[in-house]
Structure formats: C-alpha cells, structure tokens
C-alpha positions as CSV (number, residue, x, y, z in Angstrom):
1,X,8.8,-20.6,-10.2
2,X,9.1,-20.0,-13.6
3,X,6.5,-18.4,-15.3
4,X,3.9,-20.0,-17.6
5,X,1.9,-19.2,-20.5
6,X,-2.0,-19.7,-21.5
7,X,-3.9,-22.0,-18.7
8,X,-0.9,-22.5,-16.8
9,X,-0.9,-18.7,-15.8
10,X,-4.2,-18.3,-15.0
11,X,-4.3,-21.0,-13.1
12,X,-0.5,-19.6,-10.7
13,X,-2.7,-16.2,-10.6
14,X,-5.4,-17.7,-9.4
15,X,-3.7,-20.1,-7.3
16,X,-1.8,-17.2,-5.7
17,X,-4.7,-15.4,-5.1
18,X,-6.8,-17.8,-2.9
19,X,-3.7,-17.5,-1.0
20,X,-3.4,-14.0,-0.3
21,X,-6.8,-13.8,0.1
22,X,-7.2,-16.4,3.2
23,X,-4.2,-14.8,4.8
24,X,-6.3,-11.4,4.6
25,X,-9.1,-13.2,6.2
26,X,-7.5,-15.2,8.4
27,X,-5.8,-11.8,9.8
28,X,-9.3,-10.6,10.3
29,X,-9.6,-13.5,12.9
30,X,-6.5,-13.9,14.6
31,X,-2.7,-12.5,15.0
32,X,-0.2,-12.7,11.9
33,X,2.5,-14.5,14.5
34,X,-0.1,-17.2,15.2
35,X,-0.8,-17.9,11.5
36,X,0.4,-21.1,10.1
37,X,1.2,-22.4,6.9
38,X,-1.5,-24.9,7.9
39,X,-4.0,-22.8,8.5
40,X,-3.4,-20.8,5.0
41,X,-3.3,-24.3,3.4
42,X,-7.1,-25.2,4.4
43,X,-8.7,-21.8,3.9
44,X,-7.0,-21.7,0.7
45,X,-8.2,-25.2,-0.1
46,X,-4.4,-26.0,-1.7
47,X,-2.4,-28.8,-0.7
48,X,1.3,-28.4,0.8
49,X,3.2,-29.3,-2.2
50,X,1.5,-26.3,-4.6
51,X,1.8,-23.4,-1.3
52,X,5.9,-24.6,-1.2
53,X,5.9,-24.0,-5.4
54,X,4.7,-20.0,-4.6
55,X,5.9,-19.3,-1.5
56,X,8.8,-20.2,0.7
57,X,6.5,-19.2,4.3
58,X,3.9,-17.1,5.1
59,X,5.7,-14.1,5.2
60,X,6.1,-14.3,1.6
61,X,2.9,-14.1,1.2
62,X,2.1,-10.8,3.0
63,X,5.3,-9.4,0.7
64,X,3.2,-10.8,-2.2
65,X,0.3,-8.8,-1.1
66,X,1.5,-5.5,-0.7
67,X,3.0,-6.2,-4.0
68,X,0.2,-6.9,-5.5
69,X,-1.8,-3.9,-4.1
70,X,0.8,-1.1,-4.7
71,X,0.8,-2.6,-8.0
72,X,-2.7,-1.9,-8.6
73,X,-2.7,1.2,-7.1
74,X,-0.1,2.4,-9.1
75,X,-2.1,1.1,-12.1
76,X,-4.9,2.9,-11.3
77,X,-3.1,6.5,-10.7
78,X,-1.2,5.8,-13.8
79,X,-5.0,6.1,-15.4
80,X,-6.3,9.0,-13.2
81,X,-3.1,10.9,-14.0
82,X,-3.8,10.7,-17.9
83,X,-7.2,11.2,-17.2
84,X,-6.1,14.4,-15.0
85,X,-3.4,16.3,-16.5
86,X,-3.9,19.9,-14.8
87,X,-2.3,19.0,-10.9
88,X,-3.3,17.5,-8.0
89,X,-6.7,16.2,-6.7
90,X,-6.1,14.1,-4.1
91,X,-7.7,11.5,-5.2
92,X,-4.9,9.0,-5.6
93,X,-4.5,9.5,-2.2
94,X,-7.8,9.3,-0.6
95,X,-8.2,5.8,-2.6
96,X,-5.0,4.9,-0.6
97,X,-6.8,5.5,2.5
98,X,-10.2,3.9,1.8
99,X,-8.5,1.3,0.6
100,X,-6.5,0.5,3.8
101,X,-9.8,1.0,5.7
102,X,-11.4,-1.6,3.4
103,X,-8.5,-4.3,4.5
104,X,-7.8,-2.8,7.5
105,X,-6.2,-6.2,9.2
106,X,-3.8,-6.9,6.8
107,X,-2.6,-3.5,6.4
108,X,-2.0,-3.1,10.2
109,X,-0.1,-6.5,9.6
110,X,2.1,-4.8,7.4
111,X,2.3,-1.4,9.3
112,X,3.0,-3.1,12.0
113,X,6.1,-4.8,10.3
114,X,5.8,-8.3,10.7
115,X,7.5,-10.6,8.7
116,X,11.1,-9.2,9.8
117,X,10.0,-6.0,8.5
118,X,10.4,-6.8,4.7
119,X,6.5,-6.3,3.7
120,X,6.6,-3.1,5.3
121,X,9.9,-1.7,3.6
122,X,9.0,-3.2,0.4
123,X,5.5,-0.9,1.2
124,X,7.9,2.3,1.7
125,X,10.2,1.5,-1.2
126,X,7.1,1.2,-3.4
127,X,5.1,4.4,-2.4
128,X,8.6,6.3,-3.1
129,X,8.8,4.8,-5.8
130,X,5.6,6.1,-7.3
131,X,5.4,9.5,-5.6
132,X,9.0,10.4,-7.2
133,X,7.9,9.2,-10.3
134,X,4.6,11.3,-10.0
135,X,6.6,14.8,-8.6
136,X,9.1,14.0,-11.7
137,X,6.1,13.8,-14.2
138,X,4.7,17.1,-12.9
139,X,7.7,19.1,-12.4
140,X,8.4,17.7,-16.0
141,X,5.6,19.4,-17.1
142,X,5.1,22.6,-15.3
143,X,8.7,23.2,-16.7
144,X,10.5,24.1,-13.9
145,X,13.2,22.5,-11.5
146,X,12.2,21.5,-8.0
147,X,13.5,23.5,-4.6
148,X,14.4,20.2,-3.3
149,X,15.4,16.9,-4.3
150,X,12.7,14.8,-6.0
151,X,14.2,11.9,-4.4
152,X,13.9,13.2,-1.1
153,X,10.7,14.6,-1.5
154,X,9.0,11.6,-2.5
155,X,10.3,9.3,0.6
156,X,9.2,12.2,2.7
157,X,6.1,11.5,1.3
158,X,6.0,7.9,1.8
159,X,7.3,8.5,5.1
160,X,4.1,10.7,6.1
161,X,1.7,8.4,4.5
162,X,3.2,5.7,6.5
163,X,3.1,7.4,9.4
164,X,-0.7,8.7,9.2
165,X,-1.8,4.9,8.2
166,X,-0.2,3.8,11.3
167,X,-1.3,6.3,13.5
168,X,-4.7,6.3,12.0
169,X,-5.4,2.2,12.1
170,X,-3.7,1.7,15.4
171,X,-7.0,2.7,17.1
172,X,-10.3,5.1,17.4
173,X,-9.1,8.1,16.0
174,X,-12.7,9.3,15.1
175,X,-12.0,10.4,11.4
176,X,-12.6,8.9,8.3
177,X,-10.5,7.7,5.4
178,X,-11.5,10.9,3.5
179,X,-10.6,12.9,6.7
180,X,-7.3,11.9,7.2
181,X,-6.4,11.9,3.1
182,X,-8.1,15.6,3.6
183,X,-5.4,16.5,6.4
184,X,-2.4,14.3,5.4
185,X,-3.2,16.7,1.8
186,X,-3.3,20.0,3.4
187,X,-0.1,19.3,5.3
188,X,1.8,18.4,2.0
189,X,0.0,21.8,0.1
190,X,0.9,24.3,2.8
191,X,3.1,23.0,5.4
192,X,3.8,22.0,9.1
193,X,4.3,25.8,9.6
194,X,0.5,26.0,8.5
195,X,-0.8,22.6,9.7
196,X,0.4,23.9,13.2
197,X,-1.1,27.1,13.2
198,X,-4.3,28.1,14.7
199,X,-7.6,27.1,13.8
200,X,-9.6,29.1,12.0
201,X,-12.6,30.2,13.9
C-alpha cells in the first residue's frame, strides 16, 4: 500500500497496530496455526476489505511484528549507545530479554518459526544486523581491527541470543530475564572455555 501523508498515516499506523496487537493477544489464548484471519478481523474490530489492504494473511502480520519490535529496539540502543559511549553494559540486552518475557506468546510464535519460518529469519537477519553494526561502531572507536570477522561475529551473536530465547521460553527454566541476559553476557565476555569451567565455590 502506498504510503500516505497527515491523517491518512496515522490512521494505516494505527490501523496496523490493532492488528498486531490482537494477534499478540489472541496468541495468548490459542495456537498461531489455529488463528484465522477471522478471528484477527473481530478482535481488531476492522472489516475484511481494510485487513487485505495491510496484509496479504496472518503471517504477514507476525513478520510485521517482529519488524516493528526490532525496530524499536534498535531505536532505543541507538539512544543508550550515545547516551553510553565507554563499552558495554548489558543493558541492550537484558531489555531484549524482559521484553520477550513481557510478550512471551508471540515471541515463542516466532521462535518457534511459524509462518514458513520467514518471522523468525527476518528476527535473525535483524539482530545481525544490529549487533554488526554495534561491534563496527565500537571497534571503530577503540581503534583497533577485530580478531575475527565482524560479520561473523555478529550472527554468532544473533545465533546465541536466539538460541537462549528459545531455550529459555520453551519451559520452566527457573531464571529470570535478568538471569539469563546475565549468563548469555558472561559467555560472550569470557567464553565457552570459561562458561564451562567450574563453579566457583
């Protein structure tokens, strides 16, 4: 749909939205695969015609919301970056985690990679995305030239992440958001080698 100005854009955005948002509820309440366009049309409170001018099928949808949230998450480390120019916090990451634990359906929805997969590699594509653009701006700064590939470094990354959302929403692990960004932190500061390694007692 081609994009509009004034009014008319506030009213796609908001129209969009109310969609995304029932499909998060409605995935609070039942499986994704029993979802129907139907059922998106009444929680939404839109009629057929203005669902089909946004989105093709409910799985566009889902790729709309992870759009939408890696976009604001990127927005928002963008800020805490320029806000925190002297290295890494881990911040940006724990607010990954508590926010997957605050929409905890949808993003098992998406880990889980329903819709043929596409939310879920658009998810990975994204979080590479930023992380290499992060690792650039840092190594940028510290003045020196990486051991290994930024590139590679990043989807690593994204790769991990991935991985300790999935494992980490799939059931009762017993930790909290701020206890799995904790560990999935650690490992990427010092290392399987370390992560491994005894205990401390």
């Amino acid at each position: 749909m081609p994009p509009q100005s004034g009014g008319g854009d506030r009213r796609v955005r908001r129209t969009r939205r109310a969609i995304r948002e029932a499909l998060i509820e409605l995935c609070n309440e039942q499986s994704f695969g029993s979802l129907t366009v139907e059922d998106l049309l009444d929680r939404a409170d839109v009629a057929r015609a203005t669902f089909y001018a946004h989105y093709r099928a409910k799985e566009d949808v889902l790729l709309d919301i992870v759009r939408s949230l890696t976009a604001d998450r990127a927005a928002w480390v963008a800020e805490y970056e320029a806000q925190h120019p002297d290295g890494f916090t881990g911040d940006p990451l724990r607010s990954i985690f508590t926010h997957a634990e605050k929409n905890e359906a949808v993003y098992r929805v998406i880990l889980q990679g329903a819709g043929d997969g596409r939310p879920l590699r658009e998810f990975y594509e994204r979080a590479s995305d930023e992380a290499e653009a992060l690792f650039r701006t840092r190594a940028e700064q510290s003045g020196h030239t990486p051991r290994i590939p930024v590139e590679f470094v990043a989807r690593a990354w994204a790769g991990e992440l991935i991985g300790a959302l999935a494992w980490w929403l799939k059931g009762d692990t017993g930790y909290t958001a701020d206890q799995v960004a904790t560990m999935l932190s650690d490992l990427s500061a010092h290392g399987r080698r370390w992560a491994a390694g005894p205990a401390s007692g």
